[in-house]
N, C-alpha and C positions, 0 to 999 in steps of 0.2 A: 464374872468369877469363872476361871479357868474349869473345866470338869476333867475328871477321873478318866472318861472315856477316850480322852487322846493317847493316854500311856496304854492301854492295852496292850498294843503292839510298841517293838523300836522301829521309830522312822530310820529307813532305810536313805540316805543319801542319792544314790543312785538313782533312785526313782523319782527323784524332786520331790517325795513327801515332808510338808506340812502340815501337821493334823490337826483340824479346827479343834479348841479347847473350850470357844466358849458358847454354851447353849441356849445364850440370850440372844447371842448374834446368827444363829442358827436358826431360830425362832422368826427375825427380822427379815430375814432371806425366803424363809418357806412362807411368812406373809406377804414378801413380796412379790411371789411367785403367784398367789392367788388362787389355785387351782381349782376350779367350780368343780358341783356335787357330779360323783360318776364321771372326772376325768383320768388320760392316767398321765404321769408324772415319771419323766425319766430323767435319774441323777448321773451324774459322769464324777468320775470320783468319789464314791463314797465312803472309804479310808475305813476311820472307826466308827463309823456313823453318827455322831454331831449331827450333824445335817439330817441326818435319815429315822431319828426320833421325830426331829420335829415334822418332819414329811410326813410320818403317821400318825400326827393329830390333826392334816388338814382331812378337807374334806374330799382327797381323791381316791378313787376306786381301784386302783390300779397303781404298783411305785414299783419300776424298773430301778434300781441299783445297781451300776458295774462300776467292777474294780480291779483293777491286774491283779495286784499284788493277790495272791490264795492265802499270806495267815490272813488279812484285811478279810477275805471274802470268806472266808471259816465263820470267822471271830461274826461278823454281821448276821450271816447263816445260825449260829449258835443260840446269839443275844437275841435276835429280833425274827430268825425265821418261824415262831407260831401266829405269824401275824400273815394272816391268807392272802391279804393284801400285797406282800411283799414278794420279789423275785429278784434273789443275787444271783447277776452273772457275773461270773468270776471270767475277765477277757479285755483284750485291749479293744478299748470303743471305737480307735481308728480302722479294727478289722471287721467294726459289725456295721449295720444298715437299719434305719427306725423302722424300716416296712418289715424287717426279720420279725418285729414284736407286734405287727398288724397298726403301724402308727402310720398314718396316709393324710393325705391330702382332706382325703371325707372324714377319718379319724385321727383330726390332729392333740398332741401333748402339748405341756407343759417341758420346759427341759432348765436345768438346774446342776448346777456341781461346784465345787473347790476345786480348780483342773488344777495340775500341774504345771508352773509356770512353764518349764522348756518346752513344753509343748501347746501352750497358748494357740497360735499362729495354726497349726496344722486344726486343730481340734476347733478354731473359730470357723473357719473357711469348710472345714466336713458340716457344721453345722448350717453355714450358708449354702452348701449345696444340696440340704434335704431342707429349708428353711418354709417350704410348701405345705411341709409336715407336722409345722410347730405353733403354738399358738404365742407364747411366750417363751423367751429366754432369758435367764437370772442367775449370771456367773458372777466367782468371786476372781479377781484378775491382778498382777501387779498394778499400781495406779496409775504409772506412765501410759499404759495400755491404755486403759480406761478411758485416759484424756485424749488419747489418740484415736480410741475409738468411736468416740464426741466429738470429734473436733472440725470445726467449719470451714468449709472453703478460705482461703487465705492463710490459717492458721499456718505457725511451724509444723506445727505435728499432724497436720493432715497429710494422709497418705493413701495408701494401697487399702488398707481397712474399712477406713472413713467411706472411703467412696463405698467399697461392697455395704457395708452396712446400711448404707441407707437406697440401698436397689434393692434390698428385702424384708426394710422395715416403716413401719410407719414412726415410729419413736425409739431414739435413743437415748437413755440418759443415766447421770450416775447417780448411783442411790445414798451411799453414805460408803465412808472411808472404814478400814481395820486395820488398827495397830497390828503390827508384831508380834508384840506380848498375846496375842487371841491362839497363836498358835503352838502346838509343840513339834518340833522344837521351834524356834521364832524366826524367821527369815529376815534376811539382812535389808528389806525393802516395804513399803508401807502397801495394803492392800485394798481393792475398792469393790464395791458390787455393782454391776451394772446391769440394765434393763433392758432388756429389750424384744420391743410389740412387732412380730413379725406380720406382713404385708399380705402372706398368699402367692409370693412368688422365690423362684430361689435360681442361685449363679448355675444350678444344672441347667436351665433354660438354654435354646442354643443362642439366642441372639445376648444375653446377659455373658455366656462363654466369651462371645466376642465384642465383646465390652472393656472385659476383663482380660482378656488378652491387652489392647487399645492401655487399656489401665497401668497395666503393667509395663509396658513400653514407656509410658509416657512419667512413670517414678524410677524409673530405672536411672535417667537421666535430670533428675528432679530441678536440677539448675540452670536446666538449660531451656530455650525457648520450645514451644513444642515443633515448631517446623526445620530445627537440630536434633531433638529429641527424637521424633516419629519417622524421619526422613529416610534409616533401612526399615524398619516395620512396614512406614504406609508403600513404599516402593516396592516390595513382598508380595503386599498384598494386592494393589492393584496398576503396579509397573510403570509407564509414561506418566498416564494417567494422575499419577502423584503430583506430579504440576499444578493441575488445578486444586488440588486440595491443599496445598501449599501456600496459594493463593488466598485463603482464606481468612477472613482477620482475626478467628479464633485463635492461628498461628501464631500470634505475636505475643502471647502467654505461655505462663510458664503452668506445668501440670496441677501443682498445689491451687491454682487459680478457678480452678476448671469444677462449675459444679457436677455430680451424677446428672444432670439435662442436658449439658454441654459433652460431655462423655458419650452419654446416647445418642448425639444428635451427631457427632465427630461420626460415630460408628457407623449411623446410618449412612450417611453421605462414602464413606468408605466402602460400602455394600455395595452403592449403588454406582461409584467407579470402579469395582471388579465385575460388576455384570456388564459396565461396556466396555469394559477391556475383552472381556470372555464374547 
């Protein structure tokens, strides 16, 4: 059943607002999140707060809320700031950092939000690269996303994602599907939740950087064999030298092929042809 709190405000077009409507599905999400006693919990998007009720009946100490949009971050401040537990930052989440709010590696969160689909991709990848920080991650995402962001070596839709997700997590998976109709106003695409148990490691890492670098070369070209594919990257990187890696029978695949181990292992061997080039 749709609730009251998504009209608050009018969704704004321009911002890609979606305002989750229903608070049973809101419920499902902050149980999927899990959050143990005295942790703390940071929401990305939290619009009308749908999400951010049910966040303050679990059991964390602490519930970071940000939101660009100011009436959204008023309106939440209004309704729900006598709850000590709570702090709206009114801000774009791509210009903040988990360590601003004391979220570390020693004291990692929970993270959780309805993001804005156009900015999926940047806000995924900010998240992998504090993902050291995080205990769990439990977004709401278009569903192709989702599937892409699951998806197995071979798959069509594995790509650039697929691989990062799983160099910083231990489990991926999708939770359950959201209609349309859950939101106001209703997006023209079906929505999914997804999970995911972060590892203790994250893409700021430098040898994970140059992975992801590797990574990136190698979907760029996603049709092509990788020894087509890598042939200006790996030559870049470590000149002559590229012959022998060339040589290799990993080569004879195409990127979508190639697990995160095979990625690692590509990388390493590339490492270790630019230190005898050097």
């Amino acid at each position: 059943m749709q609730s009251n709190v998504a009209t608050a405000i009018s969704p704004r077009r321009r911002l890609g607002q979606h305002f989750l409507a229903s608070q049973q599905i809101a419920r499902r999400i902050a149980a999927a999140l899990d959050a143990t006693r005295g942790s703390t919990v940071f929401e990305i998007g939290a619009g009308t707060g749908a999400l951010t009720r049910a966040l303050v009946e679990t059991r964390a100490e602490r519930i970071i809320a940000v939101e660009f949009d100011p009436r959204a971050a008023a309106y939440l401040q209004a309704v729900l700031g006598n709850d000590s537990r709570l702090e709206v930052v009114e801000e774009d989440v791509l210009r903040l950092r988990l360590s601003a709010f004391g979220i570390t590696a020693t004291a990692p969160a929970f993270v959780v939000g309805n993001i804005p689909y156009n900015l999926t991709g940047p806000i995924l990848f900010w998240l992998f690269e504090q993902a050291d920080c995080i205990h769990r991650i439990v977004l709401m995402v278009q569903k192709e996303v989702a599937r892409r962001l699951v998806a197995a070596p071979g798959s069509r839709v594995y790509g650039i994602s697929s691989v990062a997700i799983r160099l910083v997590t231990t489990h991926a998976r999708v939770l359950f599907d959201v209609p349309p109709g859950a939101f106001i106003p209703p997006p023209k695409v079906t929505s999914s939740v997804v999970v995911l148990d972060c590892n203790g490691r994250s893409l700021a890492e430098p040898d994970y950087q140059e992975v992801m670098a590797l990574v990136h070369a190698a979907f760029n070209q996603r049709r092509k064999k990788l020894r087509n594919a890598l042939e200006r990257y790996a030559y870049e990187q470590c000149g002559e030298q590229w012959k022998e890696l060339a040589a290799l029978p990993l080569l004879d695949r195409r990127a979508e092929e190639l697990t995160p181990a095979d990625f690692l292992a590509l990388a390493a061997e590339i490492r270790r042809l630019r230190g005898e080039r050097a």
